[in-house]
N, C-alpha and C positions, 0 to 999 in steps of 0.2 A: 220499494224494497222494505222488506219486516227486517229492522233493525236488532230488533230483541231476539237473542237465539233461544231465550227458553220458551218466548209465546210462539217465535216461528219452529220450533220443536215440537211444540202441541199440536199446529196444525199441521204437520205430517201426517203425525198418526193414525192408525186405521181406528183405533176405539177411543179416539177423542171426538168430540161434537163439539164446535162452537158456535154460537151464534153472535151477532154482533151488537149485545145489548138492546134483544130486540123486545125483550118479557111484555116490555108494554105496551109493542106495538100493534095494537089494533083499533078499527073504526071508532069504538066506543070509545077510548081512551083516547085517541087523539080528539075526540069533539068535545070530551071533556077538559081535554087541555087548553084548545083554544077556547072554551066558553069563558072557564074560570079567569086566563091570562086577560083577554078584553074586557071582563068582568072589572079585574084590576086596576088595568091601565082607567080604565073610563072612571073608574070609581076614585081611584088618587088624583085624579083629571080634573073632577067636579066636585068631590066632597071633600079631597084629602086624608082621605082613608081608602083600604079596600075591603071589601065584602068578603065578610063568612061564606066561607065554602059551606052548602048545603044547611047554611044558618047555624053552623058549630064550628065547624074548622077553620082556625085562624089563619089565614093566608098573608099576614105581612109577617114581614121577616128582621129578627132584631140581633142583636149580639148576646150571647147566652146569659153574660153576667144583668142584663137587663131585662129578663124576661120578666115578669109580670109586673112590672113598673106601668103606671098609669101614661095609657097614651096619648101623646097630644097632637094633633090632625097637621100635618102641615101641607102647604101647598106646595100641589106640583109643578114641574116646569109644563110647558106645550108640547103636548104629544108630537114626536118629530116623524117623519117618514118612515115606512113600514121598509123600506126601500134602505140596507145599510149602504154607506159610501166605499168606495172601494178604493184602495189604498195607491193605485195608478191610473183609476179613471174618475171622474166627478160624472155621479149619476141623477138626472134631474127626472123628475117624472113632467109629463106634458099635461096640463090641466088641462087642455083645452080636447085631450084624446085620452079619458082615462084608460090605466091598462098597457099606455106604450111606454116604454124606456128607452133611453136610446142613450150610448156612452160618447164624452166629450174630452179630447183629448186635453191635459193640463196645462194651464196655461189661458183655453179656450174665452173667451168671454161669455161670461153666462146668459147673459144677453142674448147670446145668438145661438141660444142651446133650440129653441125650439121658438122657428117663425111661421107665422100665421100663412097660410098658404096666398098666394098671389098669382095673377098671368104672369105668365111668361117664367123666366128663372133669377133665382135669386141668387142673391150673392151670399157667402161662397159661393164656388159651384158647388151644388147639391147632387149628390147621387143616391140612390134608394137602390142596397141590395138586399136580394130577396136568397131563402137559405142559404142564410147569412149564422155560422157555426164562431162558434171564438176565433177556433185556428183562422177562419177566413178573417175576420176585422180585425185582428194581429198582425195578419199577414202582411192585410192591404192601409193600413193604416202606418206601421212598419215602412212599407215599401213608399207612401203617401210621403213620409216625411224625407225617408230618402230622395224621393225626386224631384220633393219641393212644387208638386202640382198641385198644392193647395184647395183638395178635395175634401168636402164635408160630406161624412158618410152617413148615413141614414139606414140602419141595420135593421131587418126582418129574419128573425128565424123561418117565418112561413113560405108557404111555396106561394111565387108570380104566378095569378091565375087571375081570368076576367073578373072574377071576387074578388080579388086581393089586388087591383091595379090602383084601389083610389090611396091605395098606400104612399105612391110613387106622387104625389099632389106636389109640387112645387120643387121636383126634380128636374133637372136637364136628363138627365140618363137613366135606367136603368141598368143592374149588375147579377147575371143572372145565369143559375149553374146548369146539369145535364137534364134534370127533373121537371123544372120549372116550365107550366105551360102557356108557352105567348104562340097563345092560337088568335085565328082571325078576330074575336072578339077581343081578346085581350088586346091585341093590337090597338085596335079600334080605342080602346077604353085609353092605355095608353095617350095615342092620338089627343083626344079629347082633353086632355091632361096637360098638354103641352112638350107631352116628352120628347124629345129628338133624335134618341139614342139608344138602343142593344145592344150591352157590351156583354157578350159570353164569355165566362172565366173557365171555357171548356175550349176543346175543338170540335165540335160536331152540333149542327144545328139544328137538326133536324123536327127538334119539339120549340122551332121561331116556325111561322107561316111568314115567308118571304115575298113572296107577291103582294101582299094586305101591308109588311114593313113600306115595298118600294112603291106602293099606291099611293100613300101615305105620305110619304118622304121620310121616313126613319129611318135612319141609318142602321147597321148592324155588322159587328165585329164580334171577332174569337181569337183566341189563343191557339194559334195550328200548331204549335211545337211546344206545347207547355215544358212536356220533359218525355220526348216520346224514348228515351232509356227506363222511363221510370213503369209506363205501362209493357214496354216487351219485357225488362226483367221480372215484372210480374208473372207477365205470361208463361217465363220458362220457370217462375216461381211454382205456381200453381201445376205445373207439367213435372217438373220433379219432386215434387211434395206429396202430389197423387200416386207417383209410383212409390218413394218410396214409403207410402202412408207415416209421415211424420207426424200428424194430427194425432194418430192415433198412438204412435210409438210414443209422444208428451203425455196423452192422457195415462197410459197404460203404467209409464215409469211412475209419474206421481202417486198413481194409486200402489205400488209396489210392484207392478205385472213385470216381468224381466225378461221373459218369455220373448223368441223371436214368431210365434204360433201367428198366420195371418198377416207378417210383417214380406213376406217376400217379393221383391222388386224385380225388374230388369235393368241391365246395361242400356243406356242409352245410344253409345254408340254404334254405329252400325245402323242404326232402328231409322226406318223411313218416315222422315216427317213432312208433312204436308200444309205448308205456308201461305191460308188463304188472303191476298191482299198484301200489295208490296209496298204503300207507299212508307214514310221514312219507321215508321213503327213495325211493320213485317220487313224490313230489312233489316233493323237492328237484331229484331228474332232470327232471323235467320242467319246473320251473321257470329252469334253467339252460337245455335246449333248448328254449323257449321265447320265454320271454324275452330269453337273451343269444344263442343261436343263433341265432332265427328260424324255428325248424322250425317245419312242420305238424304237432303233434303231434295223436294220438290217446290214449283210456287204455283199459285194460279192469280192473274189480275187482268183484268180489259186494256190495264197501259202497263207497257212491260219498263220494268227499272234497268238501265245499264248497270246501277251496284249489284243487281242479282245475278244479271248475267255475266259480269266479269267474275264472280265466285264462283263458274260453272254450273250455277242452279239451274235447272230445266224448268223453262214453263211448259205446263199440259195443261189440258183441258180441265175442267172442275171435277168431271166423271172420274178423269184417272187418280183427282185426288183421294177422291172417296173411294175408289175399290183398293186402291195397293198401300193407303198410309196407315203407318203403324197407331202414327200422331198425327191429328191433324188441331192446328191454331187459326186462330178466324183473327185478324186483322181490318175489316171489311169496312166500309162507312156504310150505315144504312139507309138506304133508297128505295120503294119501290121496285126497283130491278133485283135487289137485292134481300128483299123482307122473303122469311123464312127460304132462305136458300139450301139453309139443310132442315131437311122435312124427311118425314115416310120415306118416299122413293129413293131421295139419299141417301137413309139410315141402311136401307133394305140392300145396299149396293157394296156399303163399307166392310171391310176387314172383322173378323169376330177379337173382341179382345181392345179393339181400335179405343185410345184416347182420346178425349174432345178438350179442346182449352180454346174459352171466349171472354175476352178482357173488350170486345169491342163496343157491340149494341144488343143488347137481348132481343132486340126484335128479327134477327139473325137466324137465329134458330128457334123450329117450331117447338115450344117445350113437348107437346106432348107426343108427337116424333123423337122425341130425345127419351123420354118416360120409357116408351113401348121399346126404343133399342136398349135401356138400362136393363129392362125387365126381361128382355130375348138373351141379353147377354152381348147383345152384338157390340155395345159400346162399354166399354170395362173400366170404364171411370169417364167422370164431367169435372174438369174447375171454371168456375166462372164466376167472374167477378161482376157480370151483368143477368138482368133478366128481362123480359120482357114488360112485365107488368111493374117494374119495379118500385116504381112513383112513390105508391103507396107505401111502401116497406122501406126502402135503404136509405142511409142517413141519420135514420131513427132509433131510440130505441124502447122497444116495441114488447120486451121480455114480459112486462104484464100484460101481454092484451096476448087478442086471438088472431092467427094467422089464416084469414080469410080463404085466400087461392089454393085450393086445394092439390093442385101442382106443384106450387113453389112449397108447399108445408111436407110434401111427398119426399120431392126433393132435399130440403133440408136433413131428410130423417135417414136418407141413404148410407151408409159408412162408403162408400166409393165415390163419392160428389162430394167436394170442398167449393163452397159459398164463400166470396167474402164480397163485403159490402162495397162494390163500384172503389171499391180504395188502391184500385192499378195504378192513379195519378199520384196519387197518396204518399210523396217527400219532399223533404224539405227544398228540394231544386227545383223541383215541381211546383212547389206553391208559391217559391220567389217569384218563376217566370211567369205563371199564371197574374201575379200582382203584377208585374213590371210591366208584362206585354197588356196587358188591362187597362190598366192607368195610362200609360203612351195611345194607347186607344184613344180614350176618352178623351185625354188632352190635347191629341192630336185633332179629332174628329173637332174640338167644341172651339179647338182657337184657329185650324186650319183647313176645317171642311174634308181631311180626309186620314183617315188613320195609317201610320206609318209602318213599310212592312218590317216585320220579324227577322233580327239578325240581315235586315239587308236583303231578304230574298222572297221568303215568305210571306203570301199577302195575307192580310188579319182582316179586311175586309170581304163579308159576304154577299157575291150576288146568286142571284138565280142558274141554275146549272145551264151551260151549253153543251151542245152537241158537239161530241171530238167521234174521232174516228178514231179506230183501235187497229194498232198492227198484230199480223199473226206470228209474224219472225220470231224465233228465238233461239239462243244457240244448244246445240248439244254438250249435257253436262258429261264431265269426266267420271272416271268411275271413282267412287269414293273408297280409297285402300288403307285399311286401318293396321298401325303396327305392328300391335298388339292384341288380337282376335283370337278368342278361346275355341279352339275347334274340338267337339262334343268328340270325335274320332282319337283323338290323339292319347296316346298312351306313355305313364310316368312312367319312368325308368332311373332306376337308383344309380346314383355317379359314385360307386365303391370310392373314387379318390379323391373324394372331395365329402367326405363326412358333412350333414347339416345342408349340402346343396341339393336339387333336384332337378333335372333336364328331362324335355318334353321329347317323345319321339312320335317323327313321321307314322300313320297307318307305312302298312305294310312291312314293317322292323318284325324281326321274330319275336313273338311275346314270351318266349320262355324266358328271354334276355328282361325281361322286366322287371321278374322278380330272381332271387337270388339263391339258387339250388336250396331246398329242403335239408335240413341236417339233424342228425341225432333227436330224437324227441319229438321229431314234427310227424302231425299226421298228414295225413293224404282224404281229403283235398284238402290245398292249402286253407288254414283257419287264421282267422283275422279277428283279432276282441276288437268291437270300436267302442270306446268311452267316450259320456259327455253326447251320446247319441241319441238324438230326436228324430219324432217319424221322418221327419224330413231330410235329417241324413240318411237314413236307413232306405229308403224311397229312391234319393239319389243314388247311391251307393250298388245297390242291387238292380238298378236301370243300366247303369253305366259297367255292369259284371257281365249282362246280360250283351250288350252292345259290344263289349270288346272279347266276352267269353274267355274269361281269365281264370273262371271255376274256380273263384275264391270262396268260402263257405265263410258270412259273418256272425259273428257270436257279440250281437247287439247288448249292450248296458247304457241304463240311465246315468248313472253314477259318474263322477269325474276318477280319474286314474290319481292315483294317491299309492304311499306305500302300503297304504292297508286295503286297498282294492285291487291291487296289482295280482292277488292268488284267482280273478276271475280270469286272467290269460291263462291258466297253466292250460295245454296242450295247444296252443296258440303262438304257429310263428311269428306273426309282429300283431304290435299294440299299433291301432288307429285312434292320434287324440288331436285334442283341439285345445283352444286358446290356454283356457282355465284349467284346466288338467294338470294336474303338480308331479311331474314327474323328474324329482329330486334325485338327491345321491341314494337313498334309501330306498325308493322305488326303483328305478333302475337296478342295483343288487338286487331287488327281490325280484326285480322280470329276467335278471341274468340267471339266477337259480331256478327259475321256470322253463329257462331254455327258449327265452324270446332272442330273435337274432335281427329285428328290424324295430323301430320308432319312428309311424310313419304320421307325422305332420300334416294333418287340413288344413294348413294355415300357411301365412309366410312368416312370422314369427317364430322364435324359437329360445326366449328366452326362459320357458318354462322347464326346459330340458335341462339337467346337468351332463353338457358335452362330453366333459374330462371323462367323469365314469362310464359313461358309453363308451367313449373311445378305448379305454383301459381294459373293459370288459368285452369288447368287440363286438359291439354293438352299433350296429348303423343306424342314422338318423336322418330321413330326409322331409322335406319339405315341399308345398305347394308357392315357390317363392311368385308367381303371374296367374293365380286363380280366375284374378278379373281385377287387376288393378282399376281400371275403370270403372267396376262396380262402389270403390272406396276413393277414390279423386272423386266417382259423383255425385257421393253421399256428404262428404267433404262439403262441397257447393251448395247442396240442399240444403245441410243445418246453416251455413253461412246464410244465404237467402231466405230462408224460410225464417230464424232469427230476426231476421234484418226486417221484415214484412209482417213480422208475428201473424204467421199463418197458423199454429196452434192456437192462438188466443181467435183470432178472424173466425176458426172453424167452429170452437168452442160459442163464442158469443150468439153468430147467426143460426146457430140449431138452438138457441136459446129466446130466438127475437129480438137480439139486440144487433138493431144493425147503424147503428150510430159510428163513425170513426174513430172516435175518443181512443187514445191510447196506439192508436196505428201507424204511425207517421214512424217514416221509414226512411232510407237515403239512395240516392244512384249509386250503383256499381262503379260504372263505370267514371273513369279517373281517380279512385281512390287506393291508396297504395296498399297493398297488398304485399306481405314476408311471407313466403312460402319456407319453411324451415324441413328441406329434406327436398332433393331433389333425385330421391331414386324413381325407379317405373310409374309411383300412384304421383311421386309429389308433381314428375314432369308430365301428366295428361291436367292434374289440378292448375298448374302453373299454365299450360294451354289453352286451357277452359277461361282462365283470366282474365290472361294478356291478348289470343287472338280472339276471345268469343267476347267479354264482358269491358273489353277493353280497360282494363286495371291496368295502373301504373305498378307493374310487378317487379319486387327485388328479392335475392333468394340466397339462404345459406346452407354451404354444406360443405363439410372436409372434402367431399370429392368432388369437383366441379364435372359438370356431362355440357356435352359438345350442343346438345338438343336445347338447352335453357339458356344457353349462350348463342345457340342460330337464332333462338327469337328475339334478341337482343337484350335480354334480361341479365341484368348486372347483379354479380355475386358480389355481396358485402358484410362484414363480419356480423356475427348474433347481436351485438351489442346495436348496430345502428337499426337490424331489424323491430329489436325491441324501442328504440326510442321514434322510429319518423313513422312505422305502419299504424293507416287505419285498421287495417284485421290480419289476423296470425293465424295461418293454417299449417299446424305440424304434422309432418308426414318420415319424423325419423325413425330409423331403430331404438329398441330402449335395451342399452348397453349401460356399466357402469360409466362410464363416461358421460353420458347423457338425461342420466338418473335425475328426475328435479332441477331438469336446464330452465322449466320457467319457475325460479322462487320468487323466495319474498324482494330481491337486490332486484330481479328482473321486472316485476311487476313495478316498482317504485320509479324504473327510466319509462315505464310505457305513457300513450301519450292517453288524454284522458278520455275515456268511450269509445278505445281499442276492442274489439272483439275478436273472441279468439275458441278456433275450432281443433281439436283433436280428435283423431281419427285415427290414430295408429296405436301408442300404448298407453295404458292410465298414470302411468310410473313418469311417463315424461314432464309432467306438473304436479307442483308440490300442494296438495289440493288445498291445504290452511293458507297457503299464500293468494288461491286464486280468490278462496273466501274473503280472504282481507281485500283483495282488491275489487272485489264486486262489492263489498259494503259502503267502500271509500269512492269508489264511482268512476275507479281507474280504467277497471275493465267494466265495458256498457254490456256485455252478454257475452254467455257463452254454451258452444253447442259443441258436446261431450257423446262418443259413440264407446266411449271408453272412460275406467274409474280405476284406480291404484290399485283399490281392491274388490274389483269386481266378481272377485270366483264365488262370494259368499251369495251372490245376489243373481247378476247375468243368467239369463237363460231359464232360468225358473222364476214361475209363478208366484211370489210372495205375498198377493195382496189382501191374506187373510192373517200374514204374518206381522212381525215388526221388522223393522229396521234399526239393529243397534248401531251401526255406526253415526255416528252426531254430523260431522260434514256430510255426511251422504245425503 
């Protein structure tokens, strides 16, 4: 976080340019830096003085009032290690390997920081991990002390390859992640070495050669459940992020862009998704869109899951996944049977438009099958957190160099493809269990011959695949019936008695009853001003005139409705406005002396209206109160998860080559509580999405309690406990004076600390200096804003050539 508001002020701006003190950084200057500093050192070292720079520039350094005082030489201490010590780890360099480091937990005896290699194993037990990142020897050293298994770790950033095995010299084990190649040779090398042991801090083995382990006698273990909530909630990450291009909507706000141009999504619900691969990871996916989305799901898997089929999912064939899903999510472990399973022919079979989301093995899908359907059109977005060739690229970062694979460099450059670096495992429950079930591995295997399963059930040890037989049964799904489904047919019709409401009617209703007899001053055909109108309303608007043949004639403007834009209605029965449109006490008088008789609402908001003068002047106002609440509960979810995952920062990085993790570490969803604050139409689909799909411990406030938030067993409890016990606040109220600045400064001060908190309904419901303080003070860990107090100046238009005066903004 930039602390300082006037330097974090600078870098807003569009015609600021900072650099980060870089004037002097180039080749030449830095070799003159280090020549002259060793120059120094060795010079104070051996003479007691240091060398003229260039044979004139004086390079020792004295207190002003002594300058030109006669120098007298004195000696220096012994140059110490280039290597500074670090304030929680004592860092020893290894003489006997120059070049290695390796950190020693406090306390350690120094002594036994670095032992000469030996047969057999030494005491401690020794283990040598190979991409081996901080977070991992944190983790696992962390978790080392908690379990008391008295592991001495032996750390390698580089990858386990038959090159890199004599690393492992006087280890029991190896510790070794998705990239790391222990192919036949490596093994062998291993072997030789004495190793006894392959502990995967992954689940999937596929880059161990198994037969050459059990030739051997090597053992070999994984992590089958590290945190498989942590890679489906990726996957439905990456699935609603694509749709609703969040990547691009972060990049576009920061640079000023406001504009919804290129931002347009679809409803999730309803939409057919297609769940390759059931085991406990495509169930939790599936369970999420399911149950909290709403989707149609389908599955396909060779062993069919009872959890699938008890949620009435259907399994089909693989074919029927790929011709009918809107989405399809690949879940899969890769095998042989399995390696590019969507290829050409699959591509050439799918759905046009069709989503792709692979959080599993990039060897899964053929890329460049996947290229050729990007470039057809046939597949209208890819996330993937995996690639095929990945080895080389992720983990790293890569941002100065050059991106070899001409595929994966294709890909990155796509605006409809979100990359992010294998980081689906990527939180903090994640990496505990990765350590926990790791270490139990290890110490199971080295003091008891065999590793212990997982939670009791799950076996961590790898053998060789057998042969099962797959049943064809499965049951027939129910039909998926959603409550709430905007049907393209359906015709508004203004509720004369109920001012400010609006009711949907069945086709076949007479359409004159739609709108409200012609009066005095109106022309024929009915005319309609829409304010605050982009092609994209304008598009809708006249599609759906054409469809219901209402033979409304629009009288289209950029402009927002204001009192002094309100002379563009004159001959115009009603005004069409939206969010930001100010239509005040002042404007409405001026649309009543125009002889406007309707205020018609694209929105379900309406606090931009002044009611009283409508009503006074007889002016009716109705609204879109169910456009697509589900389009705003799933945008809701989106910035909550995509926050939570920093898939803006992910998409940014890896079109940049940086695909190191640094920065990414994220949390499970699932069991963290969740305040849902509003439980009308958008908050109860959000509130569903939680509690039956992400499984959140959800608790919810609202003056009106609904019968619907109470069947899911979710307990309504007052604002106050919402703000002090929830991990994340998702407001979904009206913004009434009642409600005006419900989250202040009193409210942020009970939240608990690294609360995140998402709005999606009005910018006026947080007092935005409060939320500022609380994100400085570390109260609030993020927040994801679809709305701003005062966003009419900005929203919906292009600014990014402009400025930004507002300072919180």
């Amino acid at each position: 976080f930039v602390h300082h508001d006037d330097f974090a002020r600078l870098l807003s701006l569009p015609n600021v340019i900072i650099t980060a003190h870089q004037a002097f950084f180039t080749k030449e200057a830095l070799n003159e830096i280090s020549n002259t500093t060793l120059r120094n050192i060795a010079g104070v070292y051996e003479k007691g003085t240091a060398p003229k720079q260039f044979g004139k520039l004086d390079t020792e350094v004295e207190l002003p009032q002594k300058r030109g005082a006669s120098k007298s030489a004195k000696k220096a201490s012994a140059l110490k290690t280039a290597l500074k010590k670090d304030p929680a780890n004592i860092i020893e360099v290894d003489e006997a390997n120059v070049g290695f480091v390796r950190q020693v937990s406090p306390g350690t005896d120094k002594k036994k920081a670095f032992v000469k290699a030996q047969t057999g194993i030494v005491s401690p037990l020794r283990v040598a991990v190979f991409s081996c990142k901080p977070y991992d020897r944190d983790s696992l050293v962390s978790m080392d002390r908690s379990l008391s298994t008295g592991i001495e770790f032996v750390c390698h950033d580089v990858q386990l390859s038959a090159e890199t095995a004599s690393l492992a010299q006087g280890c029991y084990a190896v510790c070794v992640f998705v990239n790391d190649d222990v192919d036949e040779a490596c093994v062998e090398a291993l072997s030789g070495l004495g190793v006894k042991l392959i502990a995967l801090r992954c689940a999937g083995f596929n880059n161990v050669h198994l037969e050459k382990a059990e030739e051997l006698g090597i053992g070999v273990c994984r992590v089958p459940a590290y945190s498989p909530y942590a890679v489906a909630e990726h996957a439905i990450t990456l699935m609603t992020s694509l749709n609703r291009r969040i990547p691009q909507a972060w990049a576009k706000t920061r640079s000023g862009n406001f504009s919804l141009d290129g931002q347009l999504g679809f409803d999730m619900t309803g939409k057919k998704v297609g769940v390759i691969g059931t085991g406990k990871i495509g169930q939790i996916a599936a369970t999420i869109l399911k149950r909290g989305y709403e989707c149609d799901v389908i599955a396909y898997d060779v062993f069919k899951s009872p959890v699938i089929e008890e949620m009435g999912i259907k399994y089909v064939e693989l074919d029927e996944i790929f011709r009918t899903s809107d989405v399809i999510t690949i879940h899969a472990p890769l095998m042989p049977a399995t390696h590019h399973m969507v290829n050409r022919e699959a591509v050439e079979k799918m759905k046009p438009g069709v989503v792709i989301i692979n959080c599993s093995r990039g060897g899964l899908i053929d890329t460049q099958a996947m290229l050729w359907g990007l470039k057809q059109k046939i597949i209208g977005g890819a996330g993937l957190d995996v690639f095929e060739e990945e080895a080389d690229y992720f983990f790293n970062d890569l941002s100065n160099s050059f991106v070899h694979h001409d595929d994966f460099a294709r890909l990155l450059s796509l605006p409809n493809v979100i990359i992010t670096a294998h980081q689906a495992f990527f939180t903090k429950e994640a990496l505990n269990e990765i350590s926990n079930t790791t270490l139990r591995n290890i110490a199971g295997v080295y003091e008891k011959g065999t590793a212990p399963k997982q939670f009791g059930k799950l076996d961590t040890e790898v053998e060789l695949p057998q042969k099962r037989g797959a049943s064809k049964s499965a049951k027939k799904a129910s039909a998926l019936k959603t409550a709430l489904k905007k049907d393209p047919a359906n015709i508004i019709e203004v509720d004369e008695a109920n001012v400010g409401f609006v009711r949907q009617v069945s086709p076949g209703t007479d359409k004159k009853k739609a709108f409200v007899k012609a009066q005095t001053g109106i022309v024929s055909p009915l005319r309609v001003a829409v304010f605050s109108c982009k092609p994209y309303d304008r598009d809708s608007l006249v599609s759906m005139d054409r469809s219901l043949s209402t033979g409304i004639e629009f009288v289209c403007h950029d402009v927002q409705l204001s009192a002094e834009t309100a002379s563009l209605a004159q001959g115009c029965y009603a005004v069409c406005v939206f969010v930001n449109d100010d239509v005040d006490e002042a404007c409405v008088e001026a649309l009543s002396g125009l002889g406007v008789k309707l205020i018609a609402l694209r929105c379900a908001g309406f606090n931009n209206v002044h009611l009283e003068k409508a009503e006074e002047l007889g002016i009716g106002v109705c609204r879109v109160p169910a456009y697509s609440p589900y389009a705003v509960a799933e945008h809701a979810i989106t910035l909550m998860t995509s926050l939570n995952r920093r898939i803006p920062q992910a998409w940014a990085k890896t079109r940049s080559g940086n695909f190191s993790l640094d920065g990414q570490l994220g949390f499970d969803m699932t069991g963290k509580k969740v305040g849902v604050i509003g439980t009308g139409k958008i908050g109860q689909i959000a509130a569903t999405i939680l509690k039956r799909g992400y499984e959140c411990d959800v608790i919810a406030y609202d003056v009106f309690k609904s019968p619907v938030i109470e069947e899911m067993g979710i307990k309504y409890v007052e604002l106050d406990e919402i703000f002090r016990t929830s991990d994340v606040i998702t407001i979904h109220a009206p913004l009434m004076p009642a409600t005006h600045h419900m989250v202040n400064r009193e409210a942020v001060e009970k939240m608990k600390p690294g609360v995140v908190i998402i709005n999606c309904s009005r910018g006026g419901l947080i007092d935005t200096q409060a939320m500022l303080w609380g994100l400085k003070q570390k109260i609030i860990g993020g927040a994801g804003l679809d709305v701003f107090e005062e966003e009419a100046d900005y929203f919906f238009n292009d600014l990014s050539n402009s400025f930004v005066h507002h300072d919180d903004f």
